[in-house]
C-alpha positions in Angstrom: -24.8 40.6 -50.3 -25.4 43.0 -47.5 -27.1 45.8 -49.5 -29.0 43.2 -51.0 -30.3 41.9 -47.7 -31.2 45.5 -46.7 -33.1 46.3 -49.5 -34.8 43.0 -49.1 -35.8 43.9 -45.6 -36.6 47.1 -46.7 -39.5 45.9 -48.4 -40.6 43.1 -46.0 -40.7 46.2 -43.6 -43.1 48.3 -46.1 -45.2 45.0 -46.4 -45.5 44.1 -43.0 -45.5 46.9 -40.4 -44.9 44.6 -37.1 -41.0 44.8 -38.5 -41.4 48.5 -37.7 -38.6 49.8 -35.3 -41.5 51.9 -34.7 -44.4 49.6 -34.2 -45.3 48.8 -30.9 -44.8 45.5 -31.1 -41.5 45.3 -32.7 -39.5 44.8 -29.6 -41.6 42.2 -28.3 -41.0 40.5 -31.6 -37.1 40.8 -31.4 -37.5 39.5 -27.9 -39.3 36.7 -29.2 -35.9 35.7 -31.7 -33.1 36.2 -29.2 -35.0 33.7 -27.1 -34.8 31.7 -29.6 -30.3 31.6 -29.9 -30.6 31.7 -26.0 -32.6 28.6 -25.7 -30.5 27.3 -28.1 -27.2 27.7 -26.1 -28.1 27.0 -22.7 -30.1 23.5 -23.8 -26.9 22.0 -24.5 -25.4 22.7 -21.6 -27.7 21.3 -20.0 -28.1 18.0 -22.5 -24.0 17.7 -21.7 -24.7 17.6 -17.9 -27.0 14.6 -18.7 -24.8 12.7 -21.2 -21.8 12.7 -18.4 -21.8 9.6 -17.3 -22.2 8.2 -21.1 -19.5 9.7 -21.5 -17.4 8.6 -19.0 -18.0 5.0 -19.6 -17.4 5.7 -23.3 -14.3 7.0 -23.2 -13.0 5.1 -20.3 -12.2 7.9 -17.8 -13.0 9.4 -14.4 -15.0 12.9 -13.4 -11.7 14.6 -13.1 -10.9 13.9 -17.0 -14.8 14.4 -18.5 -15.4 17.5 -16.7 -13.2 19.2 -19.3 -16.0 18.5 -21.4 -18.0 21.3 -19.4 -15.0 23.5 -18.2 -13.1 24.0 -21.6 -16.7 25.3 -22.8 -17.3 27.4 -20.0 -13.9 28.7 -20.4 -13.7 29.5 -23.6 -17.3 30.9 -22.9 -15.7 33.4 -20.1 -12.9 34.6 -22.7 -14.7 35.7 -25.2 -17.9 37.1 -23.4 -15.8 40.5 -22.8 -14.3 40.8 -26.0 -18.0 40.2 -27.9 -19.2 43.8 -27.0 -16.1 44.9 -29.1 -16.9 43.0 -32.1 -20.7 44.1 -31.8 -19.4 47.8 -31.7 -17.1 47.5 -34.3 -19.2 45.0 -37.1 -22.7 45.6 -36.0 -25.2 44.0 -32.9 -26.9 41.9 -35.8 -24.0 40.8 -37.8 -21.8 39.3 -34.7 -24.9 38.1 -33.1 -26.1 36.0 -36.0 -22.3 34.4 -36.8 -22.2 33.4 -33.1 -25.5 31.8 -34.0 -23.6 30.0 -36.8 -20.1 28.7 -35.2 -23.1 27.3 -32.3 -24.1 25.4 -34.9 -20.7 24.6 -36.6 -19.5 23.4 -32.5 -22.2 21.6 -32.8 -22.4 19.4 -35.5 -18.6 18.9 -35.2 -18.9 17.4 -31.9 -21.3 15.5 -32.9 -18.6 13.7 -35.5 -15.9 13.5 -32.2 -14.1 10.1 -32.1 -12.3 10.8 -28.3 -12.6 13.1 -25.4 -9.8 15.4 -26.9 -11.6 15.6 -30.1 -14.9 16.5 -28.4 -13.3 18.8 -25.9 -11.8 20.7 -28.7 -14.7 20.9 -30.7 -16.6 22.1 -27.2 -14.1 25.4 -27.8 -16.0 26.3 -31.1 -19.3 25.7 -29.2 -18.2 28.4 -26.6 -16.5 30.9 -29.0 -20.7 30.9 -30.8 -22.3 30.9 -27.0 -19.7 33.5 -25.8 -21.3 36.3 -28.7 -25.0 35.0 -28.1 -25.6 35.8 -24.3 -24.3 39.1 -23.8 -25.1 40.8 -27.6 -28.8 38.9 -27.0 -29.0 40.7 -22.9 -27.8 44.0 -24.8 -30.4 43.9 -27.8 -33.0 43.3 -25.5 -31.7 45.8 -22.6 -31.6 48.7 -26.1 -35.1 48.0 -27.1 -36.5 48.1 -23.9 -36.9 51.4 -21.8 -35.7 50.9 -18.2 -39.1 50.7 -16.7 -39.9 47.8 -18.6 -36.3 46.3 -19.0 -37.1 44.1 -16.0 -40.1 42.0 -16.9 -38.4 41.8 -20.6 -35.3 40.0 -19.1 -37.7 38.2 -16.9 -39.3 36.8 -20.3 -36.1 36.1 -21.8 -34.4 34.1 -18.8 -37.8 31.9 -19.8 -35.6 30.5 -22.4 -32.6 29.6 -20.5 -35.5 27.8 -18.3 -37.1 26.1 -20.8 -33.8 24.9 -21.9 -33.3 23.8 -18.3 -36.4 21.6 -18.5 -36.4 20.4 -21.8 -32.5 19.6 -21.9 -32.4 16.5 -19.5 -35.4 15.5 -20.7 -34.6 15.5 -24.3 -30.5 14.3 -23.5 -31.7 11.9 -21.4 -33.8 10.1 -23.8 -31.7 10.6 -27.1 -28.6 8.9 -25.1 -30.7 6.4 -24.0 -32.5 5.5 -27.6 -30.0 6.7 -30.0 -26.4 7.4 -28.8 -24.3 10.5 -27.1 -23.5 11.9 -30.4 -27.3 13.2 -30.9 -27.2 15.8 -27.9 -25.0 17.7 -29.9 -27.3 17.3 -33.3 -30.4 18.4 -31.4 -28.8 21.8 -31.7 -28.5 21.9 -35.9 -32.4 22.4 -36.9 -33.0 24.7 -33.7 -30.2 27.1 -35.0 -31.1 27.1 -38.0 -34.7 28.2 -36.9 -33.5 30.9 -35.4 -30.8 32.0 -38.1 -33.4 32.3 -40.0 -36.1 34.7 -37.3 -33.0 37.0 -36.7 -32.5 37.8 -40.0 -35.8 38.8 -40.8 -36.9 40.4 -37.9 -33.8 41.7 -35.8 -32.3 45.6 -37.4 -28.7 46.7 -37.1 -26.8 48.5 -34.9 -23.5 50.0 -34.2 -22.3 51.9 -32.5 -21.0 55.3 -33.6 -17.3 55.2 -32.3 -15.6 51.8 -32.6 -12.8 51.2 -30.3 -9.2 49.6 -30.5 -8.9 45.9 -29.7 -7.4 44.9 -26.7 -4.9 42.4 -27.5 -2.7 42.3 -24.4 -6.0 42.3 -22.4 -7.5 39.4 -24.1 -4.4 37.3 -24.0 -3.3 38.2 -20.7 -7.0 37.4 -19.6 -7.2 33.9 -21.4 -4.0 32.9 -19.6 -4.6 34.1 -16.3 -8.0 31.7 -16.2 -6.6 28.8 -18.3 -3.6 28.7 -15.8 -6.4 28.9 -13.0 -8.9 26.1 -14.0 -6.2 23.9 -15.1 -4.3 24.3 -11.7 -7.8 23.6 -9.8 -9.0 20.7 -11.7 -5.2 19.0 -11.5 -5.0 19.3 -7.7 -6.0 15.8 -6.7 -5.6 14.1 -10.8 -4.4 10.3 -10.1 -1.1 11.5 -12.6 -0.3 14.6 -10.3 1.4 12.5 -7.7 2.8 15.6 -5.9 -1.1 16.9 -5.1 -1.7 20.7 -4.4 2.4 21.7 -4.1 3.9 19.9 -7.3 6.1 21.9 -9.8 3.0 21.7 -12.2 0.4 22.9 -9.7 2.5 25.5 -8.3 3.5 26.9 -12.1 0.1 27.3 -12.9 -0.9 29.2 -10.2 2.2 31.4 -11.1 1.2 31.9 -14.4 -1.9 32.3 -13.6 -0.9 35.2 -11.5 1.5 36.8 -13.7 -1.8 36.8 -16.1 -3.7 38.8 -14.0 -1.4 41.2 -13.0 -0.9 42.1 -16.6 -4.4 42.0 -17.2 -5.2 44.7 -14.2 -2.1 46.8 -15.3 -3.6 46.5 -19.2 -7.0 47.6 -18.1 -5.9 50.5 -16.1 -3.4 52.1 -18.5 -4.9 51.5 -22.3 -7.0 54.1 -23.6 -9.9 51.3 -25.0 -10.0 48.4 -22.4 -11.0 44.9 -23.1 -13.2 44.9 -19.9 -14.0 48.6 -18.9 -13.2 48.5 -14.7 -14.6 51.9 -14.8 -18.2 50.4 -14.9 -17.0 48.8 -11.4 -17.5 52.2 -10.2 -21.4 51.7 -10.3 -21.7 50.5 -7.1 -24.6 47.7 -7.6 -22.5 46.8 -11.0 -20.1 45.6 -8.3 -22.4 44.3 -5.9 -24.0 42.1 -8.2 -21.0 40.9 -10.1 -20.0 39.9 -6.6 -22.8 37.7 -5.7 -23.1 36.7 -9.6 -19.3 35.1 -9.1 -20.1 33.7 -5.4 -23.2 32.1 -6.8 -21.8 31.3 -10.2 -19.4 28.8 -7.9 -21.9 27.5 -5.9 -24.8 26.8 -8.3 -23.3 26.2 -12.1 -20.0 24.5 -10.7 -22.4 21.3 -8.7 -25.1 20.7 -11.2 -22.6 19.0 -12.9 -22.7 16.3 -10.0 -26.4 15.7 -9.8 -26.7 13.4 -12.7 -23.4 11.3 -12.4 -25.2 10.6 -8.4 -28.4 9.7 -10.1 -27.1 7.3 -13.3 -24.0 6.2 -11.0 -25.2 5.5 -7.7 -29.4 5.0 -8.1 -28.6 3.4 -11.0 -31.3 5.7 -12.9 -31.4 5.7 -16.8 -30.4 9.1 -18.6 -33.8 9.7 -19.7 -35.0 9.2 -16.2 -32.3 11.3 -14.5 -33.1 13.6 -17.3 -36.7 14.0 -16.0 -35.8 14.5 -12.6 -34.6 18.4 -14.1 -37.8 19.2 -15.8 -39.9 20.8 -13.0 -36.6 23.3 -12.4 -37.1 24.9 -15.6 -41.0 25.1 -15.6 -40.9 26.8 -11.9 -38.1 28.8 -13.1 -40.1 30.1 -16.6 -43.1 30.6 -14.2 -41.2 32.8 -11.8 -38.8 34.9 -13.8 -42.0 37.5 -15.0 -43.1 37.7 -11.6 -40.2 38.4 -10.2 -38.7 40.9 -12.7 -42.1 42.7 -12.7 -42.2 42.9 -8.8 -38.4 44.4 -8.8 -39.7 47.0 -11.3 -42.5 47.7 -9.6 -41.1 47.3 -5.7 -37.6 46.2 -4.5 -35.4 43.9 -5.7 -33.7 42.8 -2.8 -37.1 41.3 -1.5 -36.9 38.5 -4.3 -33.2 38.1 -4.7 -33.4 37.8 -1.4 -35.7 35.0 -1.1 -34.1 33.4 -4.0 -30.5 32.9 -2.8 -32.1 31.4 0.6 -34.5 29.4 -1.3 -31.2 27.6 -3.9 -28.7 27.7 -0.4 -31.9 25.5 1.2 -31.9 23.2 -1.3 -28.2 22.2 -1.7 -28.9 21.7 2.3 -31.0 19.7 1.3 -28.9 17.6 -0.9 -26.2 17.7 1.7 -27.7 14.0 3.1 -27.7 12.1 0.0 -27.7 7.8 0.1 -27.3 4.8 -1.8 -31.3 4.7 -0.8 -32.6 8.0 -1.0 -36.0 8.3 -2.9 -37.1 10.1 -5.4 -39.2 12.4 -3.6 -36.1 13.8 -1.7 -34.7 14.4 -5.0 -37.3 16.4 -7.1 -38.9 18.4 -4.6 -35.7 20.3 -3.6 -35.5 20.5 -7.5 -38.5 22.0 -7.5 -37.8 25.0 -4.9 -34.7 25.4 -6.9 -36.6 25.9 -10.6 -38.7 28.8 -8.3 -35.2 30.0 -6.7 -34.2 30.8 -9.9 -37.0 32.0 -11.7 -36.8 34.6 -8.5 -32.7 35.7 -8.7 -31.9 36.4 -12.8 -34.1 38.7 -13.6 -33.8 41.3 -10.4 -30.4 40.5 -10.2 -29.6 41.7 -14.1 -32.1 44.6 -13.9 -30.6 46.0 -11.0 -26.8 45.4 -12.2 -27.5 47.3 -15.4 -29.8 49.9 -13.7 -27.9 53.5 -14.5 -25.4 52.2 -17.4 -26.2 54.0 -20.4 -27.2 52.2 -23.5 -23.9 52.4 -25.0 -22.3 50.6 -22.1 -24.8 47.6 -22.2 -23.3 45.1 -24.5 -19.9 46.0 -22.0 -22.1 45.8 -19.1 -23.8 42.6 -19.4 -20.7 40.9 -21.2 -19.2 41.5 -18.1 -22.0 39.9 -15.9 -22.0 36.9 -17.9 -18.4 36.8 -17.5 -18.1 36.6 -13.7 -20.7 34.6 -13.3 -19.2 31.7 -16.2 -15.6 32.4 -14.3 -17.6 31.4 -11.3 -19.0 28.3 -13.1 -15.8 27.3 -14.5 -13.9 27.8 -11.4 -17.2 26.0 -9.5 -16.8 22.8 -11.9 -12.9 23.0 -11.7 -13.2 23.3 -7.8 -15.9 20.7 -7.4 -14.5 18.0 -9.4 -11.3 17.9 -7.3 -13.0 18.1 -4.5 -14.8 15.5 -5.1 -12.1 13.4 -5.8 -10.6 14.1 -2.3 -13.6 13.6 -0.4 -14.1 10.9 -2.0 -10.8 9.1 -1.1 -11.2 10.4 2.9 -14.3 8.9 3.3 -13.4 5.9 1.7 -10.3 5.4 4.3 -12.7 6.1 6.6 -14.7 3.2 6.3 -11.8 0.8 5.5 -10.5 1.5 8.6 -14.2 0.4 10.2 -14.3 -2.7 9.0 -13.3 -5.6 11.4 -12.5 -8.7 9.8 -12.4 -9.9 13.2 -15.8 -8.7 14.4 -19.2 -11.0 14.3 -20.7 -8.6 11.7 -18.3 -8.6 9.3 -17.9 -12.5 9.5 -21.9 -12.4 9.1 -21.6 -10.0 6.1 -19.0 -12.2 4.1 -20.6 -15.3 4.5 -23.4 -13.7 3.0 -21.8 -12.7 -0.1 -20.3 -15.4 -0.3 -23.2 -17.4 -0.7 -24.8 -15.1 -2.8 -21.6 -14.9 -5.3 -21.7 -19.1 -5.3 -25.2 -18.6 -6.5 -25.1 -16.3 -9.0 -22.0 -17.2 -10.7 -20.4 -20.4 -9.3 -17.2 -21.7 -8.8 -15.3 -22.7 -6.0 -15.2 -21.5 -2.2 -12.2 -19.6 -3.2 -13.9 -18.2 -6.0 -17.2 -17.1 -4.3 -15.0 -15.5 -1.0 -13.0 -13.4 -3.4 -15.8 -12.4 -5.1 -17.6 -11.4 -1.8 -14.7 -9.1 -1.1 -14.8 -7.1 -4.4 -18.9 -6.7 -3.9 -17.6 -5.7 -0.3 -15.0 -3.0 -1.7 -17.3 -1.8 -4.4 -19.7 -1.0 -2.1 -17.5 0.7 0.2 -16.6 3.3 -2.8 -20.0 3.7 -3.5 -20.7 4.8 -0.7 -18.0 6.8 0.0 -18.6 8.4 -3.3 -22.2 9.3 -2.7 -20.8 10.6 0.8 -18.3 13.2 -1.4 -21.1 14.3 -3.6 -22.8 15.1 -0.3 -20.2 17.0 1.4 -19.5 19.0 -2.2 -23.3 20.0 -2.3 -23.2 21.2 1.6 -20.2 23.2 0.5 -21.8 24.7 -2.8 -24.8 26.1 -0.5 -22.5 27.6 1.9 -21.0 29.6 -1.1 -24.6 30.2 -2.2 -26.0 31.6 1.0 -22.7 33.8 1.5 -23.2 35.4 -1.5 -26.8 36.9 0.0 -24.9 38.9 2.3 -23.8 41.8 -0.3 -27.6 41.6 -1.5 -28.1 43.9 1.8 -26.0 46.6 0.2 -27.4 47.1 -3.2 -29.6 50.2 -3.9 -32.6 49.6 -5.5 -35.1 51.8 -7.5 -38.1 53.3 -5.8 -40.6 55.2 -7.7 -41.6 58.5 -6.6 -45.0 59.6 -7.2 -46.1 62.9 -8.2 -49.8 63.3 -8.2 -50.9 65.4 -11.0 -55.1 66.3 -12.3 -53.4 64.5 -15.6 -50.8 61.7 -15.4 -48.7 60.2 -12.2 -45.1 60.8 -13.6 -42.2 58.2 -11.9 -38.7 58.7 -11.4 -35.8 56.3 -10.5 -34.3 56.9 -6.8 -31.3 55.2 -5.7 -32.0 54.4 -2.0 -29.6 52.3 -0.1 
């Protein structure tokens, strides 16, 4: 079947010369079908941030329990993200790129048929096991076809995917939950992959690379445990079944294992001759940097959006197809951006928009820090909006200068291991988050109880109120209408102190994200330096500090 296909493309090259390696516009043309599987994968992810609350009232359970819906796929995402630039050595760039591409769509469809949370959750483990090979094999293609001086502006085009995905995602989630039922997010996925199963293997070549190395087993199992032990220990912290909180025999075991896991992993990596993850490229010193602030901002960004839309459907009472349009100017500011940005960091310095960037997101979670039962929708979007352009402004400089002096054979390693930090980061961010939440949540709500004065003029006021208001809408007896004044009372009083957690998680998230601007300082960026010639200007990279 292989030899077939090849001779098949063989002539579709000899008929039409834009499938050239050599033709000038080839790369562009690849560049075009890994945007493709990359919008693919990051629109559901975001369609799943939308469909949250649906699925919550579904299946009956609370943020702690659903967020498994995001973390097991952002897990499973982290685990295999390293061990895809083996499997793209060893089978081919093309090969493992375009069965990711498939068991997407298998994860897909399958979740689609789920009958519980479980089911679905488990099913969300295919969908990351197909988005962990697309990412970082789709950065590497493009990274190999693109010489360095244009490398930056070419990831700048391809994050346009991930932010079209951004903007279309909610909006499309939103209104397929809202018309139709959950189960479609997942099948909005099906004809899209096909689409582009279809591009890649027309357009996209083969490669691999010359010397395959051994697996790392020990790695890649020592790895999965040491971050399944972690996530599960920081989601379970404040779970209403873990009635011995942070210091219970199940916490505190986790955390072990979790331990032991990395220990083995670090000795693994150190002493095997073919690492899973090579720590050697650590030794780059912006590799470092910028899987640093890729971690720091994975928490802080990727580990709240999750929140946004549960506030919005939960507490504003907004529909998902309206919470859903809240998200679309992040992506279009955030498409719009990412060229500019990568071309000026090819062109300039990278820092400058990074920079910029990491303030711009840390501003708007400020922002988001004073959230209310009553807050309009102008307070909403427009912080949405500086955070599309935030984005737009940090990918693309931040990748380009990661990657800048790895060689080509190190790329699929390279930005496996970007991707992985920085979904760590998420999974740890959502894991985090959601037991925070949890705990803010309850302080706040003791807070208030203990404000209320049954004894106090206002309160008296407050009650009779509701009390009338209950008798009206639903009858009964005096009995009837004060009990139900009480429960209207209560429910608002965890509404409130809800919204107030959400508040206090965002705060936290852009302290995390402004943090992680401090290593920014460090990184050493390319300058060109000019020599003027009667015939051509020639450039050459300089590492400044």
């Amino acid at each position: 079947m292989s030899k077939w296909w090849s001779q098949y493309r063989r002539r579709l090259v000899e008929r039409y010369d834009v499938l050239d390696p050599e033709h000038d516009s080839y790369r562009w043309l690849v560049l075009a079908a890994v945007m493709i599987a990359t919008f693919m994968a990051v629109l559901d992810a975001t369609v799943v941030n939308v469909a949250i609350p649906k699925l919550m009232a579904t299946f009956g359970v609370s943020v702690d329990s659903v967020e498994w819906v995001l973390t097991a796929y952002l897990l499973v995402f982290a685990v295999v993200l390293p061990s895809s630039g083996w499997f793209a050595d060893h089978f081919g760039y093309k090969r493992v790129f375009i069965l990711g591409l498939l068991l997407f769509i298998i994860g897909s469809l399958l979740c689609s048929l789920s009958w519980s949370l479980n089911v679905l959750i488990a099913f969300r483990i295919i969908q990351g096991i197909g988005a962990g090979c697309l990412m970082p094999i789709g950065m590497a293609i493009v990274a190999r076809e693109f010489p360095p001086e244009k490398r930056g502006i070419a990831l700048g085009f391809w994050s346009m995917a991930a932010s079209a995905s951004v903007s279309l995602g909610p909006t499309v989630g939103g209104y397929l939950v809202d018309n139709y039922s959950w189960h479609t997010i997942f099948d909005v996925n099906i004809p899209i992959g096909v689409v582009g199963l279809i591009v890649l293997l027309v357009v996209l070549r083969e490669y691999k690379a010359e010397k395959a190395r051994t697996f790392d087993v020990v790695g890649f199992l020592s790895l999965s445990t040491f971050l399944t032990a972690l996530l599960l220990a920081l989601s379970s912290g404040n779970s209403a079944w873990n009635n011995g909180g942070w210091t219970s025999t199940y916490i505190l075991s986790c955390f072990a294992i979790s331990a032991v896991g990395l220990l083995v992993f670090l000795v693994t990596e150190f002493s095997v001759e073919h690492p899973l993850i090579e720590l050697a490229l650590f030794k780059h010193f912006n590799f470092a940097v910028c899987n640093l602030i890729s971690f720091m901002f994975g928490i802080g960004m990727f580990g709240s959006t999750f929140l946004l839309p549960i506030y919005l459907q939960n507490s504003l009472g907004y529909t998902p197809l309206q919470s859903g349009l809240v998200f679309l100017p992040v992506g279009i500011m955030q498409g719009l951006a990412a060229p500019f940005a990568g071309h000026f960091a090819d062109k300039h310095n990278a820092k400058i928009p990074l920079l910029i960037g990491l303030a711009l997101m840390a501003y708007t979670f400020y922002q988001f820090g004073f959230l209310s039962m009553q807050t309009e929708h102008s307070a909403i979007t427009v912080p949405l909006f500086v955070r599309g352009l935030a984005m737009g402004m940090i990918f693309a400089p931040m990748t380009a200068t990661a990657i800048l002096g790895i060689s080509n054979i190190k790329m699929a390693q390279a930005s496996g291991i970007l991707n992985v930090i920085r979904q760590v980061g998420g999974s740890v961010g959502v894991a985090l988050f959601g037991s925070l939440l949890v705990r803010r949540a309850i302080f706040h709500s003791a807070m208030y109880g203990q404000q209320l004065d049954a004894q106090s003029d206002i309160y008296k006021q407050t009650m009779m109120r509701l009390q009338q208001y209950a008798s009206h809408v639903t009858g009964g007896t005096v009995a009837q209408a004060s009990g139900k004044a009480k429960v209207l009372l209560s429910s608002y009083v965890q509404n409130q102190a809800f919204v107030q957690g959400i508040s206090d998680v965002f705060l936290i998230a852009g302290v995390i994200v402004l943090v992680s601007a401090a290593p920014v300082f460090f990184l050493r960026v390319r300058r060109k330096a000019k020599t003027e010639s009667t015939t051509a200007v020639r450039t050459e990279p300089v590492e400044v500090g």
